[in-house]
PDB file as gemmi writes it, atoms N, CA and C in Angstrom:
CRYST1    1.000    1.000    1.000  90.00  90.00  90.00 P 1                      
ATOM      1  N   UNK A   1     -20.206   6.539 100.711  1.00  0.00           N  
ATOM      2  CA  UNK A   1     -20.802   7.261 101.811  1.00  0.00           C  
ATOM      3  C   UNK A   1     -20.332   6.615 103.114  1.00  0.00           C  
ATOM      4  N   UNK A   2     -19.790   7.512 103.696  1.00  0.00           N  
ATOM      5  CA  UNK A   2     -19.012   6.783 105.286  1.00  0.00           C  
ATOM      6  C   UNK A   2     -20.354   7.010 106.625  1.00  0.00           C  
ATOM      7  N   UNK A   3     -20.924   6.316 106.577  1.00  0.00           N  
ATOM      8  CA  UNK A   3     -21.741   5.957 107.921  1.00  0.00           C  
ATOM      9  C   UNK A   3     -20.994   5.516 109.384  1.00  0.00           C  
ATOM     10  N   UNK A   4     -21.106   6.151 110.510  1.00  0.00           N  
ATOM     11  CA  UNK A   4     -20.367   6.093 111.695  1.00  0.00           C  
ATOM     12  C   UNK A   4     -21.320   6.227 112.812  1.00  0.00           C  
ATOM     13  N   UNK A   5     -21.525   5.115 113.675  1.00  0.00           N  
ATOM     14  CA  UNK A   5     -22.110   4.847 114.452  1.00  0.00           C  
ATOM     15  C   UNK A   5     -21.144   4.778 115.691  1.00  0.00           C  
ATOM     16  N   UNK A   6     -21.962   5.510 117.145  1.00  0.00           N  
ATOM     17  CA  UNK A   6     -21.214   5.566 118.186  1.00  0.00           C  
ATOM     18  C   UNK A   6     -21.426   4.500 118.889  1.00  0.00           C  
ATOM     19  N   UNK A   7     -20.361   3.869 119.678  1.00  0.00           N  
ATOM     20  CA  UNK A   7     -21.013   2.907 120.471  1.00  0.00           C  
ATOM     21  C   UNK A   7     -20.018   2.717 121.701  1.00  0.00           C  
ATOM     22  N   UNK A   8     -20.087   4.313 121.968  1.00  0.00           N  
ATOM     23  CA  UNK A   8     -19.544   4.455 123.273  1.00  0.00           C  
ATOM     24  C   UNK A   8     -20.788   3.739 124.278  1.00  0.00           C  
ATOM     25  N   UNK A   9     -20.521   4.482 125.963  1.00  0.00           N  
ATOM     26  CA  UNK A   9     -21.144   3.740 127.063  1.00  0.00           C  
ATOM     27  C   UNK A   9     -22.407   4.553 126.539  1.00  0.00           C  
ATOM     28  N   UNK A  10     -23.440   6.170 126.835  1.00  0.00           N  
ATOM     29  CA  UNK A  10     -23.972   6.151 126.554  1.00  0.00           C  
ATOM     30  C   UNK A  10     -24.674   5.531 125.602  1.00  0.00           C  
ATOM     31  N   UNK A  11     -24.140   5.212 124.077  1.00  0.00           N  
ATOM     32  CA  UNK A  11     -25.413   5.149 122.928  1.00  0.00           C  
ATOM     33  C   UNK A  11     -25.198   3.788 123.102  1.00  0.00           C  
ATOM     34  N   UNK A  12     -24.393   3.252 123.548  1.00  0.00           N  
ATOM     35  CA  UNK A  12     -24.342   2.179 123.853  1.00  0.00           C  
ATOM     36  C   UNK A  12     -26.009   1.511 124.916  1.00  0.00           C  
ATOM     37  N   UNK A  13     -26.041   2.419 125.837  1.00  0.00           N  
ATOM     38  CA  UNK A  13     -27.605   1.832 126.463  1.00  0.00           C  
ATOM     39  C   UNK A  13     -28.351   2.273 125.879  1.00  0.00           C  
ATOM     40  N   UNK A  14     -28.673   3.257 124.884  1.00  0.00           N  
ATOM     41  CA  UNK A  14     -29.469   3.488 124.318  1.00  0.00           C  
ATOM     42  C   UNK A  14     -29.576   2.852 122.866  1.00  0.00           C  
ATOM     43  N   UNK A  15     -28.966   2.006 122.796  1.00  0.00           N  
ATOM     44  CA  UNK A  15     -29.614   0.843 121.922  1.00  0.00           C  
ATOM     45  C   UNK A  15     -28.781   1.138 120.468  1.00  0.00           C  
ATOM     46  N   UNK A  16     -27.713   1.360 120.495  1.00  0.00           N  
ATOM     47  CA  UNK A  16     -26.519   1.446 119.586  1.00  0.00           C  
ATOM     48  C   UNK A  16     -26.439  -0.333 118.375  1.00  0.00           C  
ATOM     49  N   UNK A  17     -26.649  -1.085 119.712  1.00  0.00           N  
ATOM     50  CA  UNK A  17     -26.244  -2.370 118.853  1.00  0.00           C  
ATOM     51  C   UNK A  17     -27.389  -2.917 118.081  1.00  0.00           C  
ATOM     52  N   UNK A  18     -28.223  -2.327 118.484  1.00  0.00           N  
ATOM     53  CA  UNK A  18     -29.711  -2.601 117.563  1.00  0.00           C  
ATOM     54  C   UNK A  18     -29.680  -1.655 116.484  1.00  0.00           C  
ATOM     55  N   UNK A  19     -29.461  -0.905 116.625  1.00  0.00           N  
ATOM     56  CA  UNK A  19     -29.102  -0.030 115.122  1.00  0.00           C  
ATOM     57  C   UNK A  19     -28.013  -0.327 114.305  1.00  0.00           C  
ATOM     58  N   UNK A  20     -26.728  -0.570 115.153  1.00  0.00           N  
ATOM     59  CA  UNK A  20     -25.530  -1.402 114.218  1.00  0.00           C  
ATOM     60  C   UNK A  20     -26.498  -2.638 112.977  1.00  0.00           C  
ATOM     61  N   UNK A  21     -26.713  -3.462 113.749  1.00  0.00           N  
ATOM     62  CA  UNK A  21     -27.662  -4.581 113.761  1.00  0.00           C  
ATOM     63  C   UNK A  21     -28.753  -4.067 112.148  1.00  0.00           C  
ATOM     64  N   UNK A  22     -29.474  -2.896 112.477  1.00  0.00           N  
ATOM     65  CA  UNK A  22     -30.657  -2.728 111.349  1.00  0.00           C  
ATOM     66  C   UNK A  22     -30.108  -2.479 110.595  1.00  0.00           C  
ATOM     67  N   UNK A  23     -28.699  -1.319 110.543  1.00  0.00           N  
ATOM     68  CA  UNK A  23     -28.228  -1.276 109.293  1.00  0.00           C  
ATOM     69  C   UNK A  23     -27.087  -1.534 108.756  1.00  0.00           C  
ATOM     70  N   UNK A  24     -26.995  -2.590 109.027  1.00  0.00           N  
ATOM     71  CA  UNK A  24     -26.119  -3.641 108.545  1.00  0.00           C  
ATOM     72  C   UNK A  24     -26.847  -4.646 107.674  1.00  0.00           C  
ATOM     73  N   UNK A  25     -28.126  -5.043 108.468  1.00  0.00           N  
ATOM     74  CA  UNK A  25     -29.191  -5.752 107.191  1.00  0.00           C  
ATOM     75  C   UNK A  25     -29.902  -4.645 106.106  1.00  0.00           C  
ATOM     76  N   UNK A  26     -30.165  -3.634 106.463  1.00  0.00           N  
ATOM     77  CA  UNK A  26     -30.776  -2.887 105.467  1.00  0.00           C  
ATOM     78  C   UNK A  26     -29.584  -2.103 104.297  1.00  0.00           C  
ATOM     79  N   UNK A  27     -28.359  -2.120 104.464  1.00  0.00           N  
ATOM     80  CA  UNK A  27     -27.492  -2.136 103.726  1.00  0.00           C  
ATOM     81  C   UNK A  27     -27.540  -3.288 103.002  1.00  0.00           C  
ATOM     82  N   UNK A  28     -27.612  -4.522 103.548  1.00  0.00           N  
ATOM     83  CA  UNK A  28     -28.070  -5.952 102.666  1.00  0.00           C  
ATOM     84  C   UNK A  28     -28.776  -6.101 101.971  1.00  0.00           C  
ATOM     85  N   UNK A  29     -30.136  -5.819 102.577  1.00  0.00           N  
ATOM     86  CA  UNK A  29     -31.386  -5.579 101.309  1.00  0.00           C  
ATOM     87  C   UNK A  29     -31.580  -4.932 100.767  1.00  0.00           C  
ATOM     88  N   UNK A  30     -30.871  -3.736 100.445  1.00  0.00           N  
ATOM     89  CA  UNK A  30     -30.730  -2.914  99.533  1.00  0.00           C  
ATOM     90  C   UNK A  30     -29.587  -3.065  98.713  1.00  0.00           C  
ATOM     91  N   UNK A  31     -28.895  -3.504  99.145  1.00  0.00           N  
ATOM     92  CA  UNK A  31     -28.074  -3.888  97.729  1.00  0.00           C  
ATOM     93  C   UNK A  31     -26.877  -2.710  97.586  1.00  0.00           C  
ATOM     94  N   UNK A  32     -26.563  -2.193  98.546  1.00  0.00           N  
ATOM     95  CA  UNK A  32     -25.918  -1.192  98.665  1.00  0.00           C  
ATOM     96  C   UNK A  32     -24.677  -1.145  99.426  1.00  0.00           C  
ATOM     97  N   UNK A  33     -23.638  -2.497  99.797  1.00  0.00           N  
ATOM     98  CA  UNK A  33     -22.693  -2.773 100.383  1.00  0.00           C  
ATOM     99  C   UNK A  33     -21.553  -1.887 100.047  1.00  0.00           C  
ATOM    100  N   UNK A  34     -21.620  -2.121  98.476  1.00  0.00           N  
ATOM    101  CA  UNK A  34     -20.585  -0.908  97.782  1.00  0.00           C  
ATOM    102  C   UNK A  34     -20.381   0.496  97.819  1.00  0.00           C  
ATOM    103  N   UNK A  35     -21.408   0.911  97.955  1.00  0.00           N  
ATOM    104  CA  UNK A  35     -21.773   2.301  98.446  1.00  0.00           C  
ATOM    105  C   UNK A  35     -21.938   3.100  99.895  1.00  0.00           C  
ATOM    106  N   UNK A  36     -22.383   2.187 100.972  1.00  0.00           N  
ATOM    107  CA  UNK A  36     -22.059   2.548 102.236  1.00  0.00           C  
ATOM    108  C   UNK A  36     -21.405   1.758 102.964  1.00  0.00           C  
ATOM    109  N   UNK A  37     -20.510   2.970 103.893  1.00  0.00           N  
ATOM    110  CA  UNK A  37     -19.352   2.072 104.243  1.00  0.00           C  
ATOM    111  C   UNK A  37     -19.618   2.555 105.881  1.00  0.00           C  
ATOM    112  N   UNK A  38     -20.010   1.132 106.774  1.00  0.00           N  
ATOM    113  CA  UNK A  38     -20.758   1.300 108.026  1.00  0.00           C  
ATOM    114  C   UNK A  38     -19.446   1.254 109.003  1.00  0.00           C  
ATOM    115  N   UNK A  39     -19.477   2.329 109.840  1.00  0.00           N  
ATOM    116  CA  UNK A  39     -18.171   1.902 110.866  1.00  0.00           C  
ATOM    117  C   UNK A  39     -19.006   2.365 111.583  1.00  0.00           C  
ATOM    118  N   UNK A  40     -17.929   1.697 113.307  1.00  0.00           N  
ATOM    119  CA  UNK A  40     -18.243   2.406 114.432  1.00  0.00           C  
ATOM    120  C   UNK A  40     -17.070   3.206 115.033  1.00  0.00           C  
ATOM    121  N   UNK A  41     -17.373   4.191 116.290  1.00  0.00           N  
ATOM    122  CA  UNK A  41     -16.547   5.163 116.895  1.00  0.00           C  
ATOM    123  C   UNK A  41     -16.691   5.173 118.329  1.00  0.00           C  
ATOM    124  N   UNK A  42     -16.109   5.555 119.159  1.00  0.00           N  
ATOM    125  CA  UNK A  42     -16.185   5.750 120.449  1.00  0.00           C  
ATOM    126  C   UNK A  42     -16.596   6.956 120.690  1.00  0.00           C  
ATOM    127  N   UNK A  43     -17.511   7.933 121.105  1.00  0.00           N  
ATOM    128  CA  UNK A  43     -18.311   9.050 122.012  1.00  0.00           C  
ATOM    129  C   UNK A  43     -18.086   9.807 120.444  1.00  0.00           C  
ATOM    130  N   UNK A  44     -19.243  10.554 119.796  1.00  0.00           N  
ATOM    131  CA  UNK A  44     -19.414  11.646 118.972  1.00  0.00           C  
ATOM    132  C   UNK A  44     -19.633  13.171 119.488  1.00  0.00           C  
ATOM    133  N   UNK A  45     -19.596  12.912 121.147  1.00  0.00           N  
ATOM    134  CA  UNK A  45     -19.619  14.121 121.845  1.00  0.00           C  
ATOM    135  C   UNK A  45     -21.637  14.719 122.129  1.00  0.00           C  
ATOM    136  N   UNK A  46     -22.312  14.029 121.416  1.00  0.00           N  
ATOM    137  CA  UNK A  46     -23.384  14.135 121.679  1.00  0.00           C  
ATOM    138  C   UNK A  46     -23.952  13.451 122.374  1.00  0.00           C  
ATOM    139  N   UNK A  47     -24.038  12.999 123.980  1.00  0.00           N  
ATOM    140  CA  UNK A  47     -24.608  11.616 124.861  1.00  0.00           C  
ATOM    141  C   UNK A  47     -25.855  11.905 124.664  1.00  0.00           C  
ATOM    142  N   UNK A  48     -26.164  13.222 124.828  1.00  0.00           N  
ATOM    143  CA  UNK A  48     -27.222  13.865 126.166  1.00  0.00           C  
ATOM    144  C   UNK A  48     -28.541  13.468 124.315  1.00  0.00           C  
ATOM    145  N   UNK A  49     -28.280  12.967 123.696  1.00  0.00           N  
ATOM    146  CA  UNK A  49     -29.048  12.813 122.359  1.00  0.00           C  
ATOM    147  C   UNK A  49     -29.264  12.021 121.555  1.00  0.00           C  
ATOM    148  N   UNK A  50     -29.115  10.641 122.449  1.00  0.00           N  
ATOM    149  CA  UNK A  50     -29.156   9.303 121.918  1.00  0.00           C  
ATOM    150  C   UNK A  50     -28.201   9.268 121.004  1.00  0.00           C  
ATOM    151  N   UNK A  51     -28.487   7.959 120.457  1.00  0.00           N  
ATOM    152  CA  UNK A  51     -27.573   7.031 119.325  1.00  0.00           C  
ATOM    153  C   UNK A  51     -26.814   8.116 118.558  1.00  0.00           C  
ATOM    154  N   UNK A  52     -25.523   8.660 118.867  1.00  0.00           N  
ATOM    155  CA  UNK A  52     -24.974   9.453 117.758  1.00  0.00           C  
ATOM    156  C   UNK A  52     -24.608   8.741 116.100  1.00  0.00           C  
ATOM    157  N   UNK A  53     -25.174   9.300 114.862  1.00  0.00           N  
ATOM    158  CA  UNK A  53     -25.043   8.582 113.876  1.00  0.00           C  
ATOM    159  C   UNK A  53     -24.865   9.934 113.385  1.00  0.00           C  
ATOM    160  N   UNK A  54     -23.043   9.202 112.446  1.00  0.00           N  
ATOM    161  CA  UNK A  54     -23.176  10.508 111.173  1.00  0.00           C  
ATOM    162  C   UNK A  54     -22.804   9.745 109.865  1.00  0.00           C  
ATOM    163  N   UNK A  55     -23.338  10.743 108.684  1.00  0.00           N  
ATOM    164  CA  UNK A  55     -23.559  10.261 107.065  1.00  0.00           C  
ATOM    165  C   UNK A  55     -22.667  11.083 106.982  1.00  0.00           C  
ATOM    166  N   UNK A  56     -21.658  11.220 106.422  1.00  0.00           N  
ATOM    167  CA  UNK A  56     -20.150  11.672 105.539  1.00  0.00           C  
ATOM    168  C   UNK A  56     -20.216  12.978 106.580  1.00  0.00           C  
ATOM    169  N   UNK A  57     -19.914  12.936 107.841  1.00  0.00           N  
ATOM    170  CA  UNK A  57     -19.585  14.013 108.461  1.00  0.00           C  
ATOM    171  C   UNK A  57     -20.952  14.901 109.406  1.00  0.00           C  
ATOM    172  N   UNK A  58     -21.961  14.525 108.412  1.00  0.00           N  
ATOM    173  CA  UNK A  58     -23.258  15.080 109.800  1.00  0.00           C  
ATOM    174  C   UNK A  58     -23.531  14.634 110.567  1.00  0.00           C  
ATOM    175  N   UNK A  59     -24.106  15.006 111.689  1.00  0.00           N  
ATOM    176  CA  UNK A  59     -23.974  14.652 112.993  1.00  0.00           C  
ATOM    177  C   UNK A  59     -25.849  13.754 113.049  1.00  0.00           C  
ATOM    178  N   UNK A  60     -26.532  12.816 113.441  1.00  0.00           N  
ATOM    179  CA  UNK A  60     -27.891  12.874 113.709  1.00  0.00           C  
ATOM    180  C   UNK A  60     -28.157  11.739 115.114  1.00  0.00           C  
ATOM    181  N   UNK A  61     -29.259  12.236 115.968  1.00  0.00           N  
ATOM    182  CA  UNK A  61     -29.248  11.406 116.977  1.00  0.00           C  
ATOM    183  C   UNK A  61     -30.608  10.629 116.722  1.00  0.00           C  
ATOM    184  N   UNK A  62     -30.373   8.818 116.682  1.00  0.00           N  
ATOM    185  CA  UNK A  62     -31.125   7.738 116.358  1.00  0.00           C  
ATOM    186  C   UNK A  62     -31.517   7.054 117.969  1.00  0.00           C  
ATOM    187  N   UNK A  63     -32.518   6.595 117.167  1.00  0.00           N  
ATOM    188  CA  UNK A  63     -33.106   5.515 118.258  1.00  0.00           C  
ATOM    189  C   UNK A  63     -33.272   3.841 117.386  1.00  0.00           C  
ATOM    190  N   UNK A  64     -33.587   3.231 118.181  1.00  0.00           N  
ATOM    191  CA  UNK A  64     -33.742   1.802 117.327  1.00  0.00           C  
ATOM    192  C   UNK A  64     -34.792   1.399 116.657  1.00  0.00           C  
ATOM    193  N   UNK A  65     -35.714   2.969 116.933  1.00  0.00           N  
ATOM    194  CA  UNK A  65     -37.371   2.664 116.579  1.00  0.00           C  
ATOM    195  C   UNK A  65     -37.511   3.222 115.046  1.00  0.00           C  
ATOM    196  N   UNK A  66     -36.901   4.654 114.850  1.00  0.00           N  
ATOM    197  CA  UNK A  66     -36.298   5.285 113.838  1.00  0.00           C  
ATOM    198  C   UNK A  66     -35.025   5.207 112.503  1.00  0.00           C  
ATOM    199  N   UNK A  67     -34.278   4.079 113.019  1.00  0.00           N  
ATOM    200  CA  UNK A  67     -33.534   3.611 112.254  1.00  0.00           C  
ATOM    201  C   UNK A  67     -34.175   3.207 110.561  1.00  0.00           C  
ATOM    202  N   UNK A  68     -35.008   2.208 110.580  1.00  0.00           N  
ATOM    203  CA  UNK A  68     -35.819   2.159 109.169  1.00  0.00           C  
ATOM    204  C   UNK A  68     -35.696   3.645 107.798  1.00  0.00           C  
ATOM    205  N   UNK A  69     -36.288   4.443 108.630  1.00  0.00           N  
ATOM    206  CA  UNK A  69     -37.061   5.982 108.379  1.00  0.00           C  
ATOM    207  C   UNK A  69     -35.838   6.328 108.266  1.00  0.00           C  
ATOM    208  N   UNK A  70     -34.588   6.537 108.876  1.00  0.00           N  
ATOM    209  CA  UNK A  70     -33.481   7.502 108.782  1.00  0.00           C  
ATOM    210  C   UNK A  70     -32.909   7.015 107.434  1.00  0.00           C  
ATOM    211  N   UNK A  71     -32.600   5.356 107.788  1.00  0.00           N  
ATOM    212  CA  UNK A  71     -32.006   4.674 106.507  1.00  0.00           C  
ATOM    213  C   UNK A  71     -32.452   5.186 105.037  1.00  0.00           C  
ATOM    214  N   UNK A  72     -34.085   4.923 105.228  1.00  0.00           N  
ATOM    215  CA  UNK A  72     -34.623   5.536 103.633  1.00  0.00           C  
ATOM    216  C   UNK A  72     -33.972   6.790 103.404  1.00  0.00           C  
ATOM    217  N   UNK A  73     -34.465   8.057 104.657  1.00  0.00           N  
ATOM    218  CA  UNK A  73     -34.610   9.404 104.102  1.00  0.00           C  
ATOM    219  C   UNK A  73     -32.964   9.903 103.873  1.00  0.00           C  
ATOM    220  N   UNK A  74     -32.093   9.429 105.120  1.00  0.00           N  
ATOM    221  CA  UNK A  74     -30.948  10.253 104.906  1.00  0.00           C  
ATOM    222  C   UNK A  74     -29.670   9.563 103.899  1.00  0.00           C  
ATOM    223  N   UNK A  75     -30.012   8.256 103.808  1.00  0.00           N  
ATOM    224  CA  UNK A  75     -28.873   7.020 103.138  1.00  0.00           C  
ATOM    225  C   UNK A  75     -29.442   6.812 102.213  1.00  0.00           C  
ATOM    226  N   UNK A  76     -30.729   6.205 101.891  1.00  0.00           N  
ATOM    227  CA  UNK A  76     -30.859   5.631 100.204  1.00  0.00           C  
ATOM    228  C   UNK A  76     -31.421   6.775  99.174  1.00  0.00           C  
ATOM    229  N   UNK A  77     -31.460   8.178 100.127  1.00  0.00           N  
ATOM    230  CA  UNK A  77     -32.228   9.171  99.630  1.00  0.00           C  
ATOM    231  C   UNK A  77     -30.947  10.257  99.482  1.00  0.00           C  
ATOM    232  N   UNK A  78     -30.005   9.770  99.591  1.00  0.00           N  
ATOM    233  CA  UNK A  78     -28.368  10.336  99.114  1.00  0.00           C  
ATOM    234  C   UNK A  78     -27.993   9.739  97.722  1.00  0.00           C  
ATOM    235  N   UNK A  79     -28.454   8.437  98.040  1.00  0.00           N  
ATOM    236  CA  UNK A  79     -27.288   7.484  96.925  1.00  0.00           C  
ATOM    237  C   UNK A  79     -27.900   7.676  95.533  1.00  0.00           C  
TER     238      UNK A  79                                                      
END                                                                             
């Protein structure tokens, strides 16, 4: 599963590296290194919608508060 995090200038102030950050450990504690594969990108074209994050091609806009909740529902609730 290809996970892609933006960390252009917008999602960048909106707290991009704190989400890099959560799921990079919650890929850890789950035990799931092999299976998701975390990159980052420059602008996903969505500013105006916080943290652009996509799972094998969908588009979703994160915050650093929501990260936990996304991880379960949209990543360990794939695998």
């Amino acid at each position: 599963m290809k996970v892609t995090i933006c960390i252009g200038s917008a999602c960048h102030l909106r707290g991009s590296k704190e989400i890099i950050q959560k799921m990079q450990q919650l890929v850890r504690t789950n035990n799931v290194a092999d299976k998701v594969d975390l990159n980052g990108a420059f602008c996903s074209g969505n500013c105006v919608n916080g943290v652009c994050v996509t799972v094998d091609g969908e588009l979703f806009s994160l915050s650093p508060e929501n990260t936990e909740s996304f991880f379960e529902k949209e990543i360990m609730g794939r695998l």
